[in-house]
C-alpha positions in Angstrom: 0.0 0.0 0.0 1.5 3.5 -1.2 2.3 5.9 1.8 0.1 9.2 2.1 2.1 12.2 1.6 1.6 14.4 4.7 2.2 18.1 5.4 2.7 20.0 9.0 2.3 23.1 10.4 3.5 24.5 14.0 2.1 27.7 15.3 -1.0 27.1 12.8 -2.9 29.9 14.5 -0.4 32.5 13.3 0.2 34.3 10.6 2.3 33.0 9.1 1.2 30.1 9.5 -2.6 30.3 9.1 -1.1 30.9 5.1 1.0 27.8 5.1 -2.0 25.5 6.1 -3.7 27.3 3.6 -1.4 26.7 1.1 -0.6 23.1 1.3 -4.0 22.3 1.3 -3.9 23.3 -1.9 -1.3 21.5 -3.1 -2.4 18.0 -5.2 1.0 16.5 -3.6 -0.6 16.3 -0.1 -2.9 14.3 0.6 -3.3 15.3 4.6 -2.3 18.7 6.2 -1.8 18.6 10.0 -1.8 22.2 11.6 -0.3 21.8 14.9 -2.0 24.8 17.6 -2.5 26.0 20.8 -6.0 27.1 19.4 -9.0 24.2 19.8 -10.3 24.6 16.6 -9.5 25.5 13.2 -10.6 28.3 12.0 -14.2 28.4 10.8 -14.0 28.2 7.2 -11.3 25.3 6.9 -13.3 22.7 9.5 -15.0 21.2 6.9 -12.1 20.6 4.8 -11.1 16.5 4.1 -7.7 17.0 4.0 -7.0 19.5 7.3 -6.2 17.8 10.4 -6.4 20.1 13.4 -4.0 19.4 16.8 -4.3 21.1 19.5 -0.6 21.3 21.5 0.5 23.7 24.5 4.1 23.8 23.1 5.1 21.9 26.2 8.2 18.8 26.1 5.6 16.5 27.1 2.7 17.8 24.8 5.4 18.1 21.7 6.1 14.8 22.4 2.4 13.7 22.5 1.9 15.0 19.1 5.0 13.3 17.4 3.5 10.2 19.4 0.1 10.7 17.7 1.2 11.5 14.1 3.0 8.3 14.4 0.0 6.2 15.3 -2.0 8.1 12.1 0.8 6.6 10.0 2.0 10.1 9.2 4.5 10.5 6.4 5.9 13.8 6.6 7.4 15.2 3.3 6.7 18.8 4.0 7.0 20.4 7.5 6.9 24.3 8.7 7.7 24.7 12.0 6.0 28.6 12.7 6.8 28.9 16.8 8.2 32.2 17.7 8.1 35.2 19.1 9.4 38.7 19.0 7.5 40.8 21.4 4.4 40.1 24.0 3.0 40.6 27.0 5.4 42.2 28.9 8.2 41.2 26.1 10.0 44.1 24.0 12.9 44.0 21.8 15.7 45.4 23.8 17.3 48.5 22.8 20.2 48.8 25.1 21.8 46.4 27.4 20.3 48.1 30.4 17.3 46.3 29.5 18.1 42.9 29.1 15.7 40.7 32.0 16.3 37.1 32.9 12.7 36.5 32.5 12.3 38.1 28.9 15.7 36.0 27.6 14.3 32.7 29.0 10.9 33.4 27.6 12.3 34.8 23.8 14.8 31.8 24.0 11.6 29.3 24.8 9.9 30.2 22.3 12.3 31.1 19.0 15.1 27.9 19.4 14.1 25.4 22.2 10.3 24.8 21.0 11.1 24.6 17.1 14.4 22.4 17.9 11.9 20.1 20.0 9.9 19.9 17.3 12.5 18.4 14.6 13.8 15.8 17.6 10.2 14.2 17.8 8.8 15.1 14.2 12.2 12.9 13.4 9.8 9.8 14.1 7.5 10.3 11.1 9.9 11.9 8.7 9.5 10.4 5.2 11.5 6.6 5.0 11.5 7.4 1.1 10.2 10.4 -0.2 12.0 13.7 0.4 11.3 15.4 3.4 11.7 19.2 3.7 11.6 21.0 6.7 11.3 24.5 7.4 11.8 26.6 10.4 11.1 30.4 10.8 14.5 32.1 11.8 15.5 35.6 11.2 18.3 37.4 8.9 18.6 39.0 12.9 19.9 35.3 13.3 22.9 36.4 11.5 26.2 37.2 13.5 28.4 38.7 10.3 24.9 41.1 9.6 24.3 42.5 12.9 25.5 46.1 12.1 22.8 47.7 14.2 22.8 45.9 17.4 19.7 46.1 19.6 17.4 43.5 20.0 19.4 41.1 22.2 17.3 38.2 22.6 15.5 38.0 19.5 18.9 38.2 17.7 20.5 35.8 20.0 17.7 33.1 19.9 17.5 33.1 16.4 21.0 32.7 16.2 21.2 29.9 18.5 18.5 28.1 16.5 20.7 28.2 13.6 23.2 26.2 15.8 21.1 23.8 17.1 19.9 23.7 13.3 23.4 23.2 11.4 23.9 20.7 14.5 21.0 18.6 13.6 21.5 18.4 9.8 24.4 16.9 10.2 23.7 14.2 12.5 20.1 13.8 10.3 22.8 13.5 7.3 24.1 10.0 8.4 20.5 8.1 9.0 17.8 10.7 7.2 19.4 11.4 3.7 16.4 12.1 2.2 15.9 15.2 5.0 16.2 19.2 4.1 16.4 21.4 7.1 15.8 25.2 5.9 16.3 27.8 8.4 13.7 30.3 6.6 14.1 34.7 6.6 10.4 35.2 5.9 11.4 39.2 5.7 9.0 41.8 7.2 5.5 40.1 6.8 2.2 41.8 7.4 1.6 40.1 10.9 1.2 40.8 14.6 4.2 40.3 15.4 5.7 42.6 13.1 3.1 45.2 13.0 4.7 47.6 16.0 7.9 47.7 13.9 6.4 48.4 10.1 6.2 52.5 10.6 10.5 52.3 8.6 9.8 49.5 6.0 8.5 50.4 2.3 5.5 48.9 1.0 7.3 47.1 -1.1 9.3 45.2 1.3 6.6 44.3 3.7 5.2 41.2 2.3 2.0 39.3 2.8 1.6 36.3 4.5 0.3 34.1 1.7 3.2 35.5 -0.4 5.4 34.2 2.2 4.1 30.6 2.0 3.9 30.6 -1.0 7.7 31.8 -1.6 8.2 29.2 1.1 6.2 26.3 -0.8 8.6 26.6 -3.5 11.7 26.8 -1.4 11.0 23.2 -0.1 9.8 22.1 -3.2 13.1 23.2 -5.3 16.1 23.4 -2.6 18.5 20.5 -2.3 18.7 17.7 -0.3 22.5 17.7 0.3 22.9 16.8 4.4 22.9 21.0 4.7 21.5 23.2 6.3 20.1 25.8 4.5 19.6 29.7 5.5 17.7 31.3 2.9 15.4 34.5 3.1 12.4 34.9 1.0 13.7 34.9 -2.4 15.7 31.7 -2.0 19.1 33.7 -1.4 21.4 32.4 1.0 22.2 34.5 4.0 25.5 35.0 5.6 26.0 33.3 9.5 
């Protein structure tokens, strides 16, 4: 019996990736979509649809774990995974602008959330990663991420979290290398998108560089569909060109 071809998406609720749910239902390729979210429900105009699978997860070690447990027993083969967690400001949480305001708290929190919850999710995902097919992953980092580009300075946890999620990221493609050939990791610049999380910070970027979400995805979509597997990992902004560490 031929495997189904499955797609997955962290963060689901987002904006981001609300659009990349979107989009690979879409796609003839996959057969089954699993959006992975701290919301109960999907939203209302997608719970109706065949192929959607909707997860509800807390982002916790345990409940991550749950998940990759559950995929498993639904025979999940996972060729195409976006892995959407992050955050760059909240409650109580605001880019820092000098070193005076770095808090314990907010760098745990920013660190949670940006490296330790998406590299959670490629430990357990590992279970249901395609045996056969190529499997590309994709995780939202941050040209921020970048040591070589930080000119500016500022932002002291977002910058740093990113940039240790590229670590833990370069770290896991090469130990994926030697039993997961078929495996892409892409650590993913989605540049300034039309979101919540970037909307406080949009007043200094030109309408022309402040993309939509579903033009993200769908930048994204082709990304995993055309970048190659080669035991790398990849960091790529929106346009497919590679960026600097």
């Amino acid at each position: 019996m031929t495997a189904l071809k499955d797609g997955l998406v962290t963060a689901a609720s987002g904006g981001i990736g609300d659009a990349m749910v979107r989009t690979m239902l879409t796609d003839p390729i996959l057969e089954r979509v699993f959006a992975v979210s701290s919301s109960k429900e999907a939203p209302k105009d997608l719970r109706n649809n065949g192929k959607l699978n909707w997860i509800q997860c807390d982002y916790s070690s345990v409940d991550i774990a749950k998940t990759a447990s559950r995929l498993l027993l639904m025979n999940c083969n996972l060729v195409m995974g976006a892995i959407c967690n992050g955050v760059l400001h909240d409650n109580g949480i605001k880019p820092e602008k000098r070193m005076d305001d770095i808090q314990e708290e907010t760098l745990n929190r920013v660190f949670t959330a940006n490296a330790i919850v998406p590299i959670l999710w490629v430990k357990e995902l590992k279970k249901v990663f395609s045996k056969r097919d190529i499997c590309s992953i994709a995780i939202l980092s941050a040209r921020v991420g970048s040591i070589s580009d930080n000119r500016l300075g500022g932002w002291y946890s977002y910058r740093a979290s990113k940039c240790a999620l590229n670590m833990l990221l370069k770290t896991s493609a090469i130990e994926l290398n030697r039993k997961h050939k078929n495996v892409k990791l892409i650590s993913f610049h989605p540049g300034t998108t039309d979101t919540k999380l970037s909307r406080p910070f949009q007043s200094s970027v030109s309408r022309d560089k402040l993309f939509t979400p579903d033009f993200v995805a769908t930048k994204l979509m082709d990304l995993m569909r055309k970048t190659d597997v080669d035991g790398e990992l990849a960091y790529l902004d929106w346009a497919g060109a590679p960026i600097d560490w």
